[in-house]
DOFILUM-164570 format. One record per residue (C-alpha): residue number from 1; residue in three letters; x, z, y. Coordinates in Angstrom, 1 decimal, padded with zeros to 4 digits. Example, Ala and Ser with C-alpha at 12.3 -4.5 7.8 and 13.67 -1.06 7.14 Angstrom:
# residues 2
     i    aa        x        z        y
     1   Ala    012.3    007.8   -004.5
     2   Ser    013.7    007.1   -001.1
//
This chain:
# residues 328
     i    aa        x        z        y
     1   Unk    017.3    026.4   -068.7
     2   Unk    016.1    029.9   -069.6
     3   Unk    020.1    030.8   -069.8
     4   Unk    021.0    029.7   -066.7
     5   Unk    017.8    031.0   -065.1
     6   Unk    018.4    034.6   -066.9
     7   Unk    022.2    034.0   -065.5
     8   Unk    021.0    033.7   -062.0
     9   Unk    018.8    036.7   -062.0
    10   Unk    021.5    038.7   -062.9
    11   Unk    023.3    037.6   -060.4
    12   Unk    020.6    037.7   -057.8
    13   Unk    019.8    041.7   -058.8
    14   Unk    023.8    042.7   -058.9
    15   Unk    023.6    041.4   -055.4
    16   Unk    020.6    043.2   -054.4
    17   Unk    022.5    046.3   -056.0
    18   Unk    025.7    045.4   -053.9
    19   Unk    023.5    045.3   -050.2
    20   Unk    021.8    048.3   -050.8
    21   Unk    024.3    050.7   -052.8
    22   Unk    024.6    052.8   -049.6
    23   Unk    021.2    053.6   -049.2
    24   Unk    020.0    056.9   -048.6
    25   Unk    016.7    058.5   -050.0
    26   Unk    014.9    060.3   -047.8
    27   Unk    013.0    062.8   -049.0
    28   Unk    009.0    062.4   -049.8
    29   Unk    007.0    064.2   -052.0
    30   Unk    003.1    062.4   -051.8
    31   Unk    002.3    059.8   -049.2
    32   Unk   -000.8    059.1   -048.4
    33   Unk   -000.9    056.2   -048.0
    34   Unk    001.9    053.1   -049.1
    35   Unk    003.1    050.0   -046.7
    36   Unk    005.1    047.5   -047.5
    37   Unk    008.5    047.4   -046.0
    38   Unk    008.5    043.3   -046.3
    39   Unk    005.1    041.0   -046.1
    40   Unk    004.4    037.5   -046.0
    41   Unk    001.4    037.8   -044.4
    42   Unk    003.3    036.7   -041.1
    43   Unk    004.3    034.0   -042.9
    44   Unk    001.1    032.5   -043.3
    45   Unk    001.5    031.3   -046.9
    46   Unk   -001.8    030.2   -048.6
    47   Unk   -002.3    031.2   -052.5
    48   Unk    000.4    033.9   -052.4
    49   Unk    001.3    036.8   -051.2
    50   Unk    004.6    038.9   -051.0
    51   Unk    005.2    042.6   -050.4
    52   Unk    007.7    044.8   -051.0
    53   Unk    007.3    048.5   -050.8
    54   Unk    010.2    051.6   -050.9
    55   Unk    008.7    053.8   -053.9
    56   Unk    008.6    057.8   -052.6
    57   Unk    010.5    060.7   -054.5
    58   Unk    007.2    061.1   -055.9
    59   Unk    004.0    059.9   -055.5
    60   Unk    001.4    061.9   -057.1
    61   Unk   -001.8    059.6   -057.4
    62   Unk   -002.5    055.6   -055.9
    63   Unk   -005.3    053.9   -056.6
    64   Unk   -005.3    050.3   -057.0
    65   Unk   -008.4    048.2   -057.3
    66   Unk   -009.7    045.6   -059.1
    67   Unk   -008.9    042.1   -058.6
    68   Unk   -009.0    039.0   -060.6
    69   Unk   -005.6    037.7   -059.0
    70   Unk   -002.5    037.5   -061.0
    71   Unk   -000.2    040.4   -060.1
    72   Unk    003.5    040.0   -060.9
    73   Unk    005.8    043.1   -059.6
    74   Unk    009.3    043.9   -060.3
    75   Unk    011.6    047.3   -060.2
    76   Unk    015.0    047.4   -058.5
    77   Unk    017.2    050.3   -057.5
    78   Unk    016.9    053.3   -059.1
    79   Unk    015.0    054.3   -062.4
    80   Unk    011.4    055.4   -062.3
    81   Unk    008.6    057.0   -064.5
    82   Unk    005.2    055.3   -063.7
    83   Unk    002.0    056.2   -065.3
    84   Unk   -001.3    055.2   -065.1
    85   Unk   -004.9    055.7   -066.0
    86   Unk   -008.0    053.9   -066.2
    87   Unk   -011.5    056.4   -064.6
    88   Unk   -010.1    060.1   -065.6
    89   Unk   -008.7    058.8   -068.9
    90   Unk   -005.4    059.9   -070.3
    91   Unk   -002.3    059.3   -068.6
    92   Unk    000.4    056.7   -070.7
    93   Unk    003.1    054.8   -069.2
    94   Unk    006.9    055.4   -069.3
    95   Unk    010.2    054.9   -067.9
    96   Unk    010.8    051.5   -065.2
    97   Unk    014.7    050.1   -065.2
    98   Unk    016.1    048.1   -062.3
    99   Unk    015.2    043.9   -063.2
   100   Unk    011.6    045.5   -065.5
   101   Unk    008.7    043.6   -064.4
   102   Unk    004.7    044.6   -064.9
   103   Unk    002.0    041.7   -065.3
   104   Unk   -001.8    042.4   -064.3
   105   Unk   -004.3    040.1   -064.2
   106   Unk   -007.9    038.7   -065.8
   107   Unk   -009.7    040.7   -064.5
   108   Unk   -008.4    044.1   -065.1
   109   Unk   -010.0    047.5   -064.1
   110   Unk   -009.2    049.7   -061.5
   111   Unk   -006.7    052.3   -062.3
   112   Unk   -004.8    055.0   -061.0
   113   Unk   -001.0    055.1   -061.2
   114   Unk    001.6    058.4   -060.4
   115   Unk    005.2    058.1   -059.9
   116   Unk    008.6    059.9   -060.0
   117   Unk    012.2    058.9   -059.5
   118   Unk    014.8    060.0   -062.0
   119   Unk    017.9    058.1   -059.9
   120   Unk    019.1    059.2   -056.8
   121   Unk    019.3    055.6   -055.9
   122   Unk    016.0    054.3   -054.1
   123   Unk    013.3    052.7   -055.8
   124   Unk    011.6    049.1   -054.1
   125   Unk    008.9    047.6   -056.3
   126   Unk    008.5    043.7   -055.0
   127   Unk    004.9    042.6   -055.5
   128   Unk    003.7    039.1   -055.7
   129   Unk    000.1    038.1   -056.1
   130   Unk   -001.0    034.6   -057.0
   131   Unk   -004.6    034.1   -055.7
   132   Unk   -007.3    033.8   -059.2
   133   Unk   -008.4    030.2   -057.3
   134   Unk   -004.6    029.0   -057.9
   135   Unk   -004.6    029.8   -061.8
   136   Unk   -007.4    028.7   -062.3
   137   Unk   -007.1    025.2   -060.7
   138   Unk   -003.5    025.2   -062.4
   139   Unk   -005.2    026.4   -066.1
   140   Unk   -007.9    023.6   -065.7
   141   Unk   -005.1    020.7   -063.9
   142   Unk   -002.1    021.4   -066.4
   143   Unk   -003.4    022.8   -069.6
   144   Unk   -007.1    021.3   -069.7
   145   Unk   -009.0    024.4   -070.5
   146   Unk   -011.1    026.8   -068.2
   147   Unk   -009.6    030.3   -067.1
   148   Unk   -012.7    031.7   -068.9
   149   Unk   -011.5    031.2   -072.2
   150   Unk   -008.0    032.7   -072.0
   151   Unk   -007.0    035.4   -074.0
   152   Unk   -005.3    037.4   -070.5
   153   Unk   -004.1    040.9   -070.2
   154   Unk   -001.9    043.0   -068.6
   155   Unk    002.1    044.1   -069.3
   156   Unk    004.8    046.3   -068.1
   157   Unk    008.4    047.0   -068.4
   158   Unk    009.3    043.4   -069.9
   159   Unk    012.2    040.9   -068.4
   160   Unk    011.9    036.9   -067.6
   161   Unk    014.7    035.4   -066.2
   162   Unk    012.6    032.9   -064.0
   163   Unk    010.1    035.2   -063.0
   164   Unk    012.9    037.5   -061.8
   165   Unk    015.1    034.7   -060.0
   166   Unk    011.5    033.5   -058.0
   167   Unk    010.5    037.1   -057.2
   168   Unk    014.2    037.4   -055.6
   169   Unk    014.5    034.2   -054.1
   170   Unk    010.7    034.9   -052.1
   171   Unk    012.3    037.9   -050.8
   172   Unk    015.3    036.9   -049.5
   173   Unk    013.2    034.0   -048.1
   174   Unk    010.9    036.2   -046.5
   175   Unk    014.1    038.3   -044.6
   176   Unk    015.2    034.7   -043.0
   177   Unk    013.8    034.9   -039.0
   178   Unk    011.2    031.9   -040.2
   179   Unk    010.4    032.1   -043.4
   180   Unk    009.8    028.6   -045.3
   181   Unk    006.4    027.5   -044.9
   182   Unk    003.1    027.1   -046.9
   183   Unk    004.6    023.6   -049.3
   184   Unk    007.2    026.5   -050.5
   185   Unk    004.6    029.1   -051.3
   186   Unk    002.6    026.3   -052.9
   187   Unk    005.3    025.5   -055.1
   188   Unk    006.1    029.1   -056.1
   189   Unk    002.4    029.8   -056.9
   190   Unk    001.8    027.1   -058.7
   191   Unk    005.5    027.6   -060.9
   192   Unk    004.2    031.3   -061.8
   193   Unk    000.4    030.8   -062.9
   194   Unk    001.9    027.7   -064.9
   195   Unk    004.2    029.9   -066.0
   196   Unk    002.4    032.9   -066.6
   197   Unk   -000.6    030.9   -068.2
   198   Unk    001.9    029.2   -070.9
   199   Unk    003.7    032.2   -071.5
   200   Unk    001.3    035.3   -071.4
   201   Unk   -001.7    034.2   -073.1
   202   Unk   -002.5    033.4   -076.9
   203   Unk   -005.5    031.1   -076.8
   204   Unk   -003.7    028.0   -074.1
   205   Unk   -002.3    026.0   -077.0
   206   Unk   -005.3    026.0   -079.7
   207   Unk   -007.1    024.9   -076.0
   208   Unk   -005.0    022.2   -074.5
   209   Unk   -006.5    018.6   -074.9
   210   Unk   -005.2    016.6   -072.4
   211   Unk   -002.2    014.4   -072.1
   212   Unk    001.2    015.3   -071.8
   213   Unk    001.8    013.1   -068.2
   214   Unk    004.5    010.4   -067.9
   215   Unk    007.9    011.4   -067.5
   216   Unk    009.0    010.3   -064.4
   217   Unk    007.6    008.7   -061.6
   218   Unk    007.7    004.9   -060.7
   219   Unk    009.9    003.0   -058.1
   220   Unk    007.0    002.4   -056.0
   221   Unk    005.5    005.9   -056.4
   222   Unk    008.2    007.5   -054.9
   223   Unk    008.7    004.5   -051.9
   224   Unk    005.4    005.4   -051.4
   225   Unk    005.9    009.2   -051.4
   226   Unk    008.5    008.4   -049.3
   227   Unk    006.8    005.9   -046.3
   228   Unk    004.1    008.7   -046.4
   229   Unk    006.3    011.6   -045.3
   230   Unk    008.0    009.5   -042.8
   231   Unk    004.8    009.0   -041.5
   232   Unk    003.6    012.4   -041.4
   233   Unk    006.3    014.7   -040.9
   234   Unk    005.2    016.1   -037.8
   235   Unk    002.0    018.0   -040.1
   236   Unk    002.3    020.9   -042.3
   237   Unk    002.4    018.8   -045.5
   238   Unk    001.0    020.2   -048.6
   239   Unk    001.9    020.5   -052.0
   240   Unk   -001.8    018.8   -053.0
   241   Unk   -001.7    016.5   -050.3
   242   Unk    001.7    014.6   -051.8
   243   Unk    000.3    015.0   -055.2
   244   Unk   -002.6    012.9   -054.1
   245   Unk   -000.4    010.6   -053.1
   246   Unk   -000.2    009.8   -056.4
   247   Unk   -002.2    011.4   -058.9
   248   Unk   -000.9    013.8   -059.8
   249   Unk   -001.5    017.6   -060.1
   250   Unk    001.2    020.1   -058.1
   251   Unk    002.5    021.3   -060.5
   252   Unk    003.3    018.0   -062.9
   253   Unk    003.9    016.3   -059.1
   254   Unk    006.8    019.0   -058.1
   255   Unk    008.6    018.4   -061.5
   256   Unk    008.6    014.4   -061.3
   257   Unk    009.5    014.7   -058.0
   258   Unk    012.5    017.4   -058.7
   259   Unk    013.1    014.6   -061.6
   260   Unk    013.0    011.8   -059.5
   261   Unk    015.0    013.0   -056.0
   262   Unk    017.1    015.6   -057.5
   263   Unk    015.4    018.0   -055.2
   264   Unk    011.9    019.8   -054.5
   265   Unk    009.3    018.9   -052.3
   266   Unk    010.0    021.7   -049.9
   267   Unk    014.0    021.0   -049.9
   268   Unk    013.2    017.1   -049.4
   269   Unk    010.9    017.6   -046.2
   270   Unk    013.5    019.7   -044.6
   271   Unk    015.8    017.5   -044.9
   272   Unk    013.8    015.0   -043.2
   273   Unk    012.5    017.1   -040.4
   274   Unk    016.3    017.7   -040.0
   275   Unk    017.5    014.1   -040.1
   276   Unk    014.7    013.1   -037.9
   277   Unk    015.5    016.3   -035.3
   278   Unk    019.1    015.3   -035.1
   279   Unk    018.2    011.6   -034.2
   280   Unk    016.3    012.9   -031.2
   281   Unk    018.4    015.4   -030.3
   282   Unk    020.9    012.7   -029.9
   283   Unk    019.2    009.9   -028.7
   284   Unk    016.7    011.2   -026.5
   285   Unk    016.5    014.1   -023.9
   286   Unk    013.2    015.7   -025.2
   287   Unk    012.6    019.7   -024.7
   288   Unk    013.7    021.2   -027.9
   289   Unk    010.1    022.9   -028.2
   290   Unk    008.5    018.9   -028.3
   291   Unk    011.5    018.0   -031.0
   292   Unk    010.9    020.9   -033.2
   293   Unk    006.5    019.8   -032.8
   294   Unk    007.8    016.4   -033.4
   295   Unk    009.8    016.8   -036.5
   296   Unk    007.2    019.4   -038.3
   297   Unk    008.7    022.8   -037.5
   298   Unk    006.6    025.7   -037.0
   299   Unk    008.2    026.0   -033.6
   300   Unk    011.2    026.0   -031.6
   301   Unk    012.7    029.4   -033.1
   302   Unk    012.1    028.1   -036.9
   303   Unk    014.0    024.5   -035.6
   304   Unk    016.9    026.8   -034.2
   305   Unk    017.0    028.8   -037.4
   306   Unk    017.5    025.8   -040.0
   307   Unk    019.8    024.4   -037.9
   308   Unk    022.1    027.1   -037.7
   309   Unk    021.4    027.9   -041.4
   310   Unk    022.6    024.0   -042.3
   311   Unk    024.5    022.8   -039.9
   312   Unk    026.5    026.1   -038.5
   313   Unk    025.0    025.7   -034.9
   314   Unk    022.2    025.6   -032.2
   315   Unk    020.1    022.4   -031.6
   316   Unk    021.9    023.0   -027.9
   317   Unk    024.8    022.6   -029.4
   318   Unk    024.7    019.9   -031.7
   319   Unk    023.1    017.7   -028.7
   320   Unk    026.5    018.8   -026.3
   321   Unk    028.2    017.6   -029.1
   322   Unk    027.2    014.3   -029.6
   323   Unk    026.7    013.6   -025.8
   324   Unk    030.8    014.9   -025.5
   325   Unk    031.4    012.1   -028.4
   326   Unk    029.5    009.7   -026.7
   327   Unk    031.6    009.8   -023.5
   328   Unk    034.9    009.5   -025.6
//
């Protein structure tokens, strides 16, 4: 798994090289102030948050504040020299390669960070920031033990395969015109403070006391997973909500289900707001705005999107389609 996924981020950061050889950098020397190019805060994802920001020739001091969220960000483009420092401490830090990724979290201080490019290739950083409420709900649901006695810290300039195919994929998710919605985030979130928490702490395994959970889930299980998204595919389902379904935490719930469908949770539902979307569309004359209500997209623009995304054309045009069969 870790080879493919280190494969796949390759690939995925070759890509982003390819796309966005033929930038130019335009010349900055201090900003005052930094904004992020990309957000998901239009996207209305709950737990997460995704920015990505286009780093200045330099940038001579930013000050970033505490937080007890977990902070996962990730260098591509050109090389850069970051520093930072803690109150008026020394400076330390060192030189950021395209694919590096910096950890914060637990807690940490507030420091002050300074920045130069050594590429004439542009610099983006891609921040993601999993709300402190999501690890610790997934450190107390699927390792047993309270975010309070975790050995957490921070890290820089170190590579992870998954972490970097995620951080990619939530970007080029977030340049679609509708952005998946919150199950999607969920999902994400919950991956990288599982993740994060198995992986970047020394204290979890000594900790753990609770039961490894069964392997798959039961026939019935899933028809029931199954009658209750039928039955409510018109809401914005959530990654808890089907876990309740059947006792489950999100994260243990997302891997049976992967296990048990082939597919995730967010992948499933869309095909089933699609399914249902193309039955209307073909055997009713509803407005396209009540269809896309009907089926559980965010509106008629996110229906329109995902249908020319899977199916290669408009929901106008898939219904003159089947209406030109139909008089054959």
């Amino acid at each position: 798994m870790v080879a493919c996924a280190r494969k796949r981020a390759v690939e995925m950061i070759e890509l982003w090289r390819d796309q966005h050889e033929t930038w130019e950098r335009t010349s900055s020397t201090n900003l005052a102030e930094s904004w992020p190019t990309l957000s998901s805060a239009h996207a209305g994802w709950e737990g997460l948050s995704v920015q990505v920001f286009d780093e200045p020739d330099e940038l001579e001091s930013l000050h970033v504040p505490s937080t007890g969220d977990l902070t996962l960000g990730m260098y591509l483009g050109g090389t850069i020299h970051v520093e930072r420092r803690e109150g008026q401490g020394s400076w330390h830090g060192g030189d950021m390669y395209s694919g590096d990724l910096f950890l914060n979290w637990g807690n940490r201080p507030a420091y002050e960070a300074r920045t130069w490019s050594l590429s004439s290739v542009p610099t983006q950083v891609l921040n993601l920031s999993v709300s402190q409420e999501v690890v610790a709900r997934a450190a107390q649901e699927e390792l047993g033990v309270d975010l309070a006695r975790l050995e957490v810290g921070g890290r820089t300039g170190f590579r992870d395969p998954l972490v970097a195919q995620i951080a990619l994929t939530l970007w080029r998710e977030l340049e679609q015109p509708a952005p998946a919605g919150n199950l999607y985030a969920q999902s994400a979130a919950q991956f990288l403070a599982v993740h994060v928490l198995r992986h970047y702490t020394s204290s979890w395994e000594r900790l753990r006391a609770r039961p490894l959970p069964p392997h798959k889930l039961t026939e019935r299980q899933v028809r029931q997973l199954l009658e209750f998204i039928q039955a409510h595919l018109d809401e914005q389902l959530s990654l808890e909500t089907l876990a309740r379904q059947v006792g489950f935490s999100p994260h243990h719930f997302a891997q049976l289900f992967r296990r048990a469908t082939g597919t995730s949770p967010h992948q499933f539902i869309l095909r089933q707001r699609l399914e249902r979307a193309q039955g209307l569309l073909q055997g009713t004359e509803l407005p396209l705005a009540q269809i896309a209500s009907a089926c559980g997209f965010a509106h008629q623009s996110h229906l329109t999107q995902v249908f020319k995304r899977h199916l290669n054309r408009t929901p106008g045009a898939y219904r003159q389609d089947g209406s030109r069969c139909a008089r054959l």
